[in-house]
ROVEX-616841 format. One record per atom (N, C-alpha, C): x, y, z; atom name. Coordinates in Angstrom, 2 decimals, padded with zeros to 5 digits. Example, Ala and Ser with C-alpha at 12.3 -4.5 7.8 and 13.67 -1.06 7.14 Angstrom:
// residues 2
       x       y       z atome
  013.19 -005.69  007.80     N
  012.30 -004.50  007.80    CA
  013.20 -003.30  007.80     C
  012.85 -002.25  007.08     N
  013.67 -001.06  007.14    CA
  012.90  000.03  007.87     C
***
This chain:
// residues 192
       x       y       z atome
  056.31 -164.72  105.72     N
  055.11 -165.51  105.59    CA
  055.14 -166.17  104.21     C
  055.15 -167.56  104.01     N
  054.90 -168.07  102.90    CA
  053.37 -169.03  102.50     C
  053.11 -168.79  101.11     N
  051.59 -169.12  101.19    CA
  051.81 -169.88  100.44     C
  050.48 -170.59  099.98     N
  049.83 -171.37  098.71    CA
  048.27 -170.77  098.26     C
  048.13 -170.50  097.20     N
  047.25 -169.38  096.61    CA
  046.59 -171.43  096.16     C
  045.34 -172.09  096.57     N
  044.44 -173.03  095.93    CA
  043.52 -172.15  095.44     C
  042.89 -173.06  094.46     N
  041.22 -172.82  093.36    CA
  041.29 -173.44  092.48     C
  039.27 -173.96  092.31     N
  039.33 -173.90  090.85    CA
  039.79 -172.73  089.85     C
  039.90 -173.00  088.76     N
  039.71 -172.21  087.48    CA
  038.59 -171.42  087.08     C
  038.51 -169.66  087.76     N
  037.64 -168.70  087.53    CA
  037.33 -168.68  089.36     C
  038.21 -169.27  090.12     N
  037.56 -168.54  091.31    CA
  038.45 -167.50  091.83     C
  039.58 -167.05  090.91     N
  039.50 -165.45  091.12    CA
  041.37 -165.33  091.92     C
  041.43 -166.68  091.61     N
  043.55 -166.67  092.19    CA
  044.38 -165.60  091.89     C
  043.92 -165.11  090.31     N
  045.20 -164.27  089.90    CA
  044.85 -162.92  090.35     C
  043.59 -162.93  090.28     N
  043.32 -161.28  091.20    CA
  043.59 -161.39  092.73     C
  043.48 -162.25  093.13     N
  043.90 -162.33  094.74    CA
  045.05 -162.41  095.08     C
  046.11 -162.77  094.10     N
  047.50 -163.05  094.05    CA
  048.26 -161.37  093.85     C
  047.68 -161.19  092.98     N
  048.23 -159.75  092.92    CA
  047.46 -159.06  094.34     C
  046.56 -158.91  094.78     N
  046.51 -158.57  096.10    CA
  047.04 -158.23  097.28     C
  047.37 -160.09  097.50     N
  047.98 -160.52  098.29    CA
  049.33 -159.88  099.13     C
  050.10 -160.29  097.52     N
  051.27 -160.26  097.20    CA
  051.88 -158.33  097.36     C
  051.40 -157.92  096.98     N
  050.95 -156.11  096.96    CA
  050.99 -155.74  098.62     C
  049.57 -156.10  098.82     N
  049.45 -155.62  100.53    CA
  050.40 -156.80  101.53     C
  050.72 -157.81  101.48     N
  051.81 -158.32  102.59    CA
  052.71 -158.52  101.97     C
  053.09 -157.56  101.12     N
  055.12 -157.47  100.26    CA
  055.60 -158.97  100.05     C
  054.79 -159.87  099.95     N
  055.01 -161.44  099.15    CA
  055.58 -161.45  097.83     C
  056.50 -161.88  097.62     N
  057.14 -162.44  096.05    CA
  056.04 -163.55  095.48     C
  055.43 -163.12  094.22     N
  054.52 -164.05  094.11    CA
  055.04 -164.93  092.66     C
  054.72 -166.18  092.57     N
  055.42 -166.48  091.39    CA
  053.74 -167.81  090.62     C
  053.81 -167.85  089.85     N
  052.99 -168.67  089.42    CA
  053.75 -169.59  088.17     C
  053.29 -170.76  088.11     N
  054.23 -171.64  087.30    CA
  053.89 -171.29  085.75     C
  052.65 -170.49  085.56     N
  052.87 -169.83  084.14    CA
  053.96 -168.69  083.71     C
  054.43 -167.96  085.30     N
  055.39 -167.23  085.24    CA
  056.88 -167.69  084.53     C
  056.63 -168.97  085.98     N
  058.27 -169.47  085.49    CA
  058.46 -170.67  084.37     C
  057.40 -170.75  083.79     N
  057.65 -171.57  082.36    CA
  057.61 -170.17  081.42     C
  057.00 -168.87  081.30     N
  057.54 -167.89  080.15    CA
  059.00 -167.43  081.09     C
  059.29 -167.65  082.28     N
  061.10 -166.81  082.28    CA
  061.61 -167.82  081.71     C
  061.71 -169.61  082.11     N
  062.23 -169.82  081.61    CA
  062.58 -170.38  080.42     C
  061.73 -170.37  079.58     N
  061.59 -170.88  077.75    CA
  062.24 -169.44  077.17     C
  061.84 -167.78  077.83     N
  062.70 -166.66  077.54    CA
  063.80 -167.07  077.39     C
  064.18 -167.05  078.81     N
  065.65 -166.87  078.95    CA
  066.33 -168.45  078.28     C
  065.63 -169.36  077.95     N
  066.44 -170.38  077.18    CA
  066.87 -171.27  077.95     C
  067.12 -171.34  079.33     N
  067.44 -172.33  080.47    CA
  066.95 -173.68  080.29     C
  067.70 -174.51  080.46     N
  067.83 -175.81  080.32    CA
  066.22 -176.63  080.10     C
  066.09 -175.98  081.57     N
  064.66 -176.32  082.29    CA
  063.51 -175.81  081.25     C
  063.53 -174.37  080.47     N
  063.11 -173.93  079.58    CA
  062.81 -174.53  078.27     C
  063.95 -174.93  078.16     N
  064.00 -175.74  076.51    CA
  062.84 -177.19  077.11     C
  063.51 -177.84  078.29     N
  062.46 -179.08  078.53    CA
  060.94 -178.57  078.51     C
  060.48 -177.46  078.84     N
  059.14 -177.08  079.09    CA
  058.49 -176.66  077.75     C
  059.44 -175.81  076.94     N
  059.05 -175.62  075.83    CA
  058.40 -176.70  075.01     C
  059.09 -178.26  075.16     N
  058.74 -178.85  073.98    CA
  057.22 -179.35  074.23     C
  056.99 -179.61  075.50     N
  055.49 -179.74  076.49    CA
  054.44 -178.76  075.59     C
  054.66 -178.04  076.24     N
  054.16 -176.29  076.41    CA
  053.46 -176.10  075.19     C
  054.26 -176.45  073.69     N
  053.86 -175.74  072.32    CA
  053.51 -177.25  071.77     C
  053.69 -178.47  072.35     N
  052.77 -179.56  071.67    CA
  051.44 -179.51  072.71     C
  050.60 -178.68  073.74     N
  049.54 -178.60  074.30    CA
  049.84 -179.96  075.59     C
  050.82 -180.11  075.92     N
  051.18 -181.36  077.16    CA
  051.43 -180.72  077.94     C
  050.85 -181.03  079.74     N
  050.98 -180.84  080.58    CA
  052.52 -181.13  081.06     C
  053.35 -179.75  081.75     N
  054.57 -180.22  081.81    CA
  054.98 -181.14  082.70     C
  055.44 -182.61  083.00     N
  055.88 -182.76  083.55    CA
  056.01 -182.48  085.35     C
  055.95 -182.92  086.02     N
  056.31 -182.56  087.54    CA
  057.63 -182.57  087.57     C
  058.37 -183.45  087.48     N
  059.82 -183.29  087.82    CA
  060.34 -181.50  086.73     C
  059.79 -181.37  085.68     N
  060.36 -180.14  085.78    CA
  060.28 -179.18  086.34     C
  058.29 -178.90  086.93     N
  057.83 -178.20  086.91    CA
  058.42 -177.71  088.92     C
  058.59 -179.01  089.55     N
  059.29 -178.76  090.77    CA
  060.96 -178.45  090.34     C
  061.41 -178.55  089.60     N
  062.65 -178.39  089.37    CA
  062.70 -176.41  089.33     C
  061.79 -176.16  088.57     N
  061.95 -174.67  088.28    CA
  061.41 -174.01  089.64     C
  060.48 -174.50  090.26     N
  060.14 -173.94  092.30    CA
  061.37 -174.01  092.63     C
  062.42 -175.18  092.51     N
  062.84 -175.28  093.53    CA
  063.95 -174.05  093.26     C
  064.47 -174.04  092.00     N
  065.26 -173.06  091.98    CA
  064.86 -171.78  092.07     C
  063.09 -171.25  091.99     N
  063.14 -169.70  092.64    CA
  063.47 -169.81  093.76     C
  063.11 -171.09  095.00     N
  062.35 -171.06  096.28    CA
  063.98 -170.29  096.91     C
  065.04 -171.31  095.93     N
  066.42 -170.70  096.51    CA
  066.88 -169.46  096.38     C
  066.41 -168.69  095.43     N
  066.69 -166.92  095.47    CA
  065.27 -166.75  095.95     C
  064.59 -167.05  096.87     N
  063.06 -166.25  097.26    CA
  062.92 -167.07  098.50     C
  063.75 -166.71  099.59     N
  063.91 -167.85  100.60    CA
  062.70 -167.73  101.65     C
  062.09 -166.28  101.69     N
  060.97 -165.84  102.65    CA
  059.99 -165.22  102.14     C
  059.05 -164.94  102.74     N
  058.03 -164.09  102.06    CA
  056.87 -164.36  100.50     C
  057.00 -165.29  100.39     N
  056.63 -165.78  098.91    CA
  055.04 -166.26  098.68     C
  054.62 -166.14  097.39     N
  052.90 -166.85  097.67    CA
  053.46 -167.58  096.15     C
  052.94 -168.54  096.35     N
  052.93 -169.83  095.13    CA
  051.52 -169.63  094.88     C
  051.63 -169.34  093.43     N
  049.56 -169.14  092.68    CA
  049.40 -170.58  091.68     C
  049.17 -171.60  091.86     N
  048.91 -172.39  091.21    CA
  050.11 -173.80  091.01     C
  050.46 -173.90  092.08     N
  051.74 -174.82  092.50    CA
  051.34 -174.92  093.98     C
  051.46 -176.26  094.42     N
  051.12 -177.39  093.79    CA
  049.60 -177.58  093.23     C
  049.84 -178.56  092.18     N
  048.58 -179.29  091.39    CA
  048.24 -180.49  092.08     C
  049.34 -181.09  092.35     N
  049.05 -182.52  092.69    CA
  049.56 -182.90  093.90     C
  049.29 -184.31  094.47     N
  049.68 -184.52  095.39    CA
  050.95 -185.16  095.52     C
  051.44 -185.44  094.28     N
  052.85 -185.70  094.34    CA
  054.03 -184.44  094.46     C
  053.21 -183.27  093.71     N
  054.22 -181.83  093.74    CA
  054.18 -181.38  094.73     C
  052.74 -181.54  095.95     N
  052.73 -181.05  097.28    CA
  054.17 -181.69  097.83     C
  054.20 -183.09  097.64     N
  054.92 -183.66  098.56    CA
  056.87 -183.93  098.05     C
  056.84 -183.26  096.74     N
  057.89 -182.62  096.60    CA
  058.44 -181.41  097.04     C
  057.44 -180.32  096.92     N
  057.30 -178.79  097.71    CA
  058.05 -179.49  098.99     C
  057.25 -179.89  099.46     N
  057.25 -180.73  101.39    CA
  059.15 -180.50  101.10     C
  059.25 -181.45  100.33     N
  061.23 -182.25  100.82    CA
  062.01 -180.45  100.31     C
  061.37 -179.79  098.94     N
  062.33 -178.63  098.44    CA
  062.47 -177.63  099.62     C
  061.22 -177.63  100.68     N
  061.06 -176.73  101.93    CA
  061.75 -177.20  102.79     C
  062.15 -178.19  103.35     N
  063.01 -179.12  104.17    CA
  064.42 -178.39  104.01     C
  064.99 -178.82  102.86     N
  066.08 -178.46  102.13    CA
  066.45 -177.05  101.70     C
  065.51 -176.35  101.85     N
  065.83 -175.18  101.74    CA
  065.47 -174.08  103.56     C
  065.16 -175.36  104.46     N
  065.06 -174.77  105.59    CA
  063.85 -173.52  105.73     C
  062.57 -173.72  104.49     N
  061.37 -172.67  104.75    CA
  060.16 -173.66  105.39     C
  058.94 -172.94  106.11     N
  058.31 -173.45  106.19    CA
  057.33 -172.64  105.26     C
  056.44 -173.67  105.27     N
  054.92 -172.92  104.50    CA
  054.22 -172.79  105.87     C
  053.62 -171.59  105.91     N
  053.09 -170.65  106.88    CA
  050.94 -171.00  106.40     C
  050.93 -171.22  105.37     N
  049.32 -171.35  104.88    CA
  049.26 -171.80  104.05     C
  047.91 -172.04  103.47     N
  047.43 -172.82  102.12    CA
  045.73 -171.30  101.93     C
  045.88 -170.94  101.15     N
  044.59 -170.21  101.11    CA
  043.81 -171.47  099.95     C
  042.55 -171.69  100.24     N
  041.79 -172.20  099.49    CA
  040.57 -171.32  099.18     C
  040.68 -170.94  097.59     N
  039.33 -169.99  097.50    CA
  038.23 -170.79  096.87     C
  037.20 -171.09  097.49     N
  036.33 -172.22  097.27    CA
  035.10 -171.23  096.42     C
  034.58 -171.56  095.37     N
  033.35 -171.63  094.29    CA
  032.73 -172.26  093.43     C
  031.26 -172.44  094.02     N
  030.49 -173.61  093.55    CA
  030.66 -173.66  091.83     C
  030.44 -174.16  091.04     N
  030.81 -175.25  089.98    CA
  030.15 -174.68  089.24     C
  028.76 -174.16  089.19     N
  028.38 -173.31  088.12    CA
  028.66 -171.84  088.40     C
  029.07 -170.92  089.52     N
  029.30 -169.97  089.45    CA
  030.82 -169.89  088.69     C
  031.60 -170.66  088.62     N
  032.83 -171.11  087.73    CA
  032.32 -170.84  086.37     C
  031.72 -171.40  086.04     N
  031.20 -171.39  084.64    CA
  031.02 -170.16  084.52     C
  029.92 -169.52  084.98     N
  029.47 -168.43  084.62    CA
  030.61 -167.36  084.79     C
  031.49 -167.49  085.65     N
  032.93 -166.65  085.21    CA
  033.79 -166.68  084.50     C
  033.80 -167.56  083.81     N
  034.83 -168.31  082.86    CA
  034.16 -167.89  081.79     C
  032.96 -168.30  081.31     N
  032.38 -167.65  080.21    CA
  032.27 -166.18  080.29     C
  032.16 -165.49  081.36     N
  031.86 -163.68  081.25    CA
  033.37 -163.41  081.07     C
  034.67 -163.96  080.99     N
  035.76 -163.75  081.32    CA
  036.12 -164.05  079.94     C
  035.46 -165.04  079.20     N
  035.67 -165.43  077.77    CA
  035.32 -163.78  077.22     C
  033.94 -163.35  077.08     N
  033.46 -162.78  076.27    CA
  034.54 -161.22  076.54     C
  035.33 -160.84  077.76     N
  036.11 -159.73  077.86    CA
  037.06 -159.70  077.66     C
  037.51 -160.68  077.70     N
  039.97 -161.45  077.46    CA
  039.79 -161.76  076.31     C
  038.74 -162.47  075.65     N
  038.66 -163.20  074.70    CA
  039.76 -164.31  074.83     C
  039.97 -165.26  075.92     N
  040.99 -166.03  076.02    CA
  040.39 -167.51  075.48     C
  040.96 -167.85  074.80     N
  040.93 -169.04  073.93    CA
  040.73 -170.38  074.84     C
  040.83 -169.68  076.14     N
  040.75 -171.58  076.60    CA
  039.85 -171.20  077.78     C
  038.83 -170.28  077.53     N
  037.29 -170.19  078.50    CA
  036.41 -169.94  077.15     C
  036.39 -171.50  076.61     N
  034.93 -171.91  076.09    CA
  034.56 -173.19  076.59     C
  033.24 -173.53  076.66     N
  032.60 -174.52  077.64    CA
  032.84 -175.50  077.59     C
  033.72 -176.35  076.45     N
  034.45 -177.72  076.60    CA
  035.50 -177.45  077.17     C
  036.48 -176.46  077.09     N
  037.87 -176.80  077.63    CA
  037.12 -176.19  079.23     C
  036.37 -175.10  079.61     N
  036.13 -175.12  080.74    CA
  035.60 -176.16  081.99     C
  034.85 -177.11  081.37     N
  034.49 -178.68  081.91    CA
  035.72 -179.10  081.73     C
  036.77 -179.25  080.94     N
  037.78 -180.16  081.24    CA
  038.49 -179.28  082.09     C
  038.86 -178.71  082.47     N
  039.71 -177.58  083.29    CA
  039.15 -178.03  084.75     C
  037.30 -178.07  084.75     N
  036.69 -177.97  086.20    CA
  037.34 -179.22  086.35     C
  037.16 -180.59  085.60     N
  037.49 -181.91  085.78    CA
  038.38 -182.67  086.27     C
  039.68 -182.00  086.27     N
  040.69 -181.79  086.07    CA
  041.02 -180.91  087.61     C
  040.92 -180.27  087.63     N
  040.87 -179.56  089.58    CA
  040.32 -180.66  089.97     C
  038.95 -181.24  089.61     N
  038.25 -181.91  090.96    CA
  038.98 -183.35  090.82     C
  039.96 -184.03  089.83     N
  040.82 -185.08  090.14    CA
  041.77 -184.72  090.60     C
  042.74 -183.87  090.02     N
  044.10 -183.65  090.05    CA
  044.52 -183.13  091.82     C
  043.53 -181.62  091.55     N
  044.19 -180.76  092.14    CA
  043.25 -180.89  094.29     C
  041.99 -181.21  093.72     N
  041.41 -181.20  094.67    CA
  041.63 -182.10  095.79     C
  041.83 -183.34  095.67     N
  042.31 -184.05  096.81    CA
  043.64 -183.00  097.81     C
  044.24 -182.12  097.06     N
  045.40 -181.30  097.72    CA
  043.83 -180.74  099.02     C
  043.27 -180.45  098.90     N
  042.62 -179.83  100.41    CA
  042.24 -180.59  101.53     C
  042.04 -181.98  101.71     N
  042.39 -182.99  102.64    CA
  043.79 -183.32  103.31     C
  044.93 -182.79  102.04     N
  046.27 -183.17  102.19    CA
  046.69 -182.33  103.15     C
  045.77 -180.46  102.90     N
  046.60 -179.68  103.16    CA
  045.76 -179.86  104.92     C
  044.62 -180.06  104.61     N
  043.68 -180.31  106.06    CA
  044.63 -181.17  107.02     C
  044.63 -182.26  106.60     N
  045.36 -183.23  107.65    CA
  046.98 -182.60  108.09     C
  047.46 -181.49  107.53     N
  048.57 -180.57  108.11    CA
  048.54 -179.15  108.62     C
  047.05 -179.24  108.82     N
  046.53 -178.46  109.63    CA
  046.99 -176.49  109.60     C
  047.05 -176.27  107.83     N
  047.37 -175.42  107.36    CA
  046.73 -174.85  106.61     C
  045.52 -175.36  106.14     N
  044.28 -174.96  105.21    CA
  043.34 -174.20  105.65     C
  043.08 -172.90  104.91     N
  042.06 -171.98  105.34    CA
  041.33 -172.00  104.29     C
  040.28 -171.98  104.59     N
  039.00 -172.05  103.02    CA
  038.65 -169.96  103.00     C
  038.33 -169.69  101.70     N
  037.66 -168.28  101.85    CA
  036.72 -168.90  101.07     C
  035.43 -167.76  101.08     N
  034.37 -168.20  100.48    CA
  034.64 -167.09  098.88     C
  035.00 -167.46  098.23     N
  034.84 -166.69  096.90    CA
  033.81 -166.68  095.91     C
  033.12 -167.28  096.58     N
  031.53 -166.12  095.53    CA
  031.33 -165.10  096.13     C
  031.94 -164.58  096.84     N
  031.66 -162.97  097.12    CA
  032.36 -162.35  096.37     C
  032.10 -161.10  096.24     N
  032.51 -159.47  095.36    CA
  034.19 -160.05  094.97     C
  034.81 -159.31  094.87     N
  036.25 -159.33  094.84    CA
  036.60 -158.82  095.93     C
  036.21 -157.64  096.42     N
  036.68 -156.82  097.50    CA
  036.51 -157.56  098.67     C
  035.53 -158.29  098.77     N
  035.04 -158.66  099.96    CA
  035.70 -160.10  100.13     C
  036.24 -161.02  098.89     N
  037.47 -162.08  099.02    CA
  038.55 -161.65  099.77     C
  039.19 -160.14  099.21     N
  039.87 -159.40  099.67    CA
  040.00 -159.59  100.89     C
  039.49 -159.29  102.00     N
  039.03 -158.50  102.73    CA
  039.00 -159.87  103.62     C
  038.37 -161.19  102.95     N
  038.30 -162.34  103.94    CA
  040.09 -162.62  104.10     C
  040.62 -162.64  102.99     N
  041.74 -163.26  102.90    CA
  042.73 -162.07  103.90     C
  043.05 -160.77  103.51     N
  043.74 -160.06  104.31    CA
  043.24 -160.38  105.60     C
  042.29 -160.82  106.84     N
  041.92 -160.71  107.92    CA
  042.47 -162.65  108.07     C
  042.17 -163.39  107.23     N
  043.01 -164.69  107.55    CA
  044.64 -164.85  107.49     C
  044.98 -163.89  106.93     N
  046.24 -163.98  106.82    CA
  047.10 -162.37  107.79     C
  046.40 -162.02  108.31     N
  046.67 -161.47  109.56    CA
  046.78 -162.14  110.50     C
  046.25 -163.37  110.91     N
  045.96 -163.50  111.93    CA
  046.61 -165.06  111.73     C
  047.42 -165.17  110.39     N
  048.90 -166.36  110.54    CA
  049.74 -165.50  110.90     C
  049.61 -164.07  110.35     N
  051.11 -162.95  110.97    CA
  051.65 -163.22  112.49     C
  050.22 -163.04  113.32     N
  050.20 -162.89  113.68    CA
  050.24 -164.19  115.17     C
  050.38 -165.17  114.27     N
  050.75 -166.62  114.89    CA
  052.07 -166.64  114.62     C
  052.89 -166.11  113.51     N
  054.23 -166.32  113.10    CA
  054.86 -165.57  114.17     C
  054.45 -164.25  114.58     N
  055.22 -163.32  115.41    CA
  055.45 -163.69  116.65     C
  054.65 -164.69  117.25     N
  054.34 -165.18  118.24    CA
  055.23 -166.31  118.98     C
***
């Protein structure tokens, strides 16, 4: 089963990713992952992301599909992508790297939360991580930024008739709980 983990920023991806990924034995990779393996390990692709990365620039697409494409080839099944694709040009690169690598994408999870309950997680999430980039200007540019960039991807993924919405203003457990019972029941279309 291969997924796509969608959301805004604070509706709760990286806890659902580890979830996910946990209870249906998914390789999960997120592109914050594979920009720290590869700026670590020094890889080509690494050094290009690095110079992005530490001047505060959004990396690039052609790299940022360059580094998918090379997990997608050691991670040929089973996989959840947490925050890839952004755009509708990386969707439709994903599209040709899946072609070419002979996978299909099996789902799109979309965890949908209204715009101030965002806020109000992002800020309660500030005051416990203390993470430097959930204070209320960069959080408006972050929301801003999904609702240009990333959001048109749920029409894209609609019209391919692969998009499941969860409602994530509920609990955590109970996201849980929507998402394990939607993604049973792609298992359970795959087996078929």
């Amino acid at each position: 089963m291969n997924i796509i983990l969608l959301g805004p920023p604070g509706a709760g991806k990286g806890t659902q990713a580890e979830y996910i990924s946990k209870k249906f034995d998914l390789n999960k990779v997120s592109t914050g992952d594979l920009f720290r393996e590869n700026i670590k390990n020094n890889s080509p692709l690494g050094q290009k992301a690095n110079e992005f990365v530490n001047s505060g620039k959004l990396v690039p697409d052609q790299i940022v599909t360059d580094m998918i494409n090379n997990w997608l080839i050691s991670n040929t099944d089973n996989w959840l992508l947490d925050g890839f694709p952004r755009t509708i040009n990386q969707a439709k690169s994903l599209n040709q790297i899946l072609k070419s690598c002979n996978q299909i994408l099996n789902s799109v999870l979309l965890i949908s939360v209204p715009n101030n309950m965002l806020v109000d997680r992002l800020l309660e999430r500030q005051k416990i991580e203390k993470r430097s980039d959930d204070n209320m200007e960069t959080i408006q540019v972050r929301i801003n930024t999904y609702e240009e960039e990333t959001k048109p991807l749920i029409t894209y993924y609609q019209q391919e008739n692969i998009l499941s919405e969860i409602d994530g203003s509920q609990s955590i457990s109970n996201v849980s709980i929507s998402i394990e019972k939607e993604l049973a029941n792609i298992k359970k279309k795959i087996n078929n």
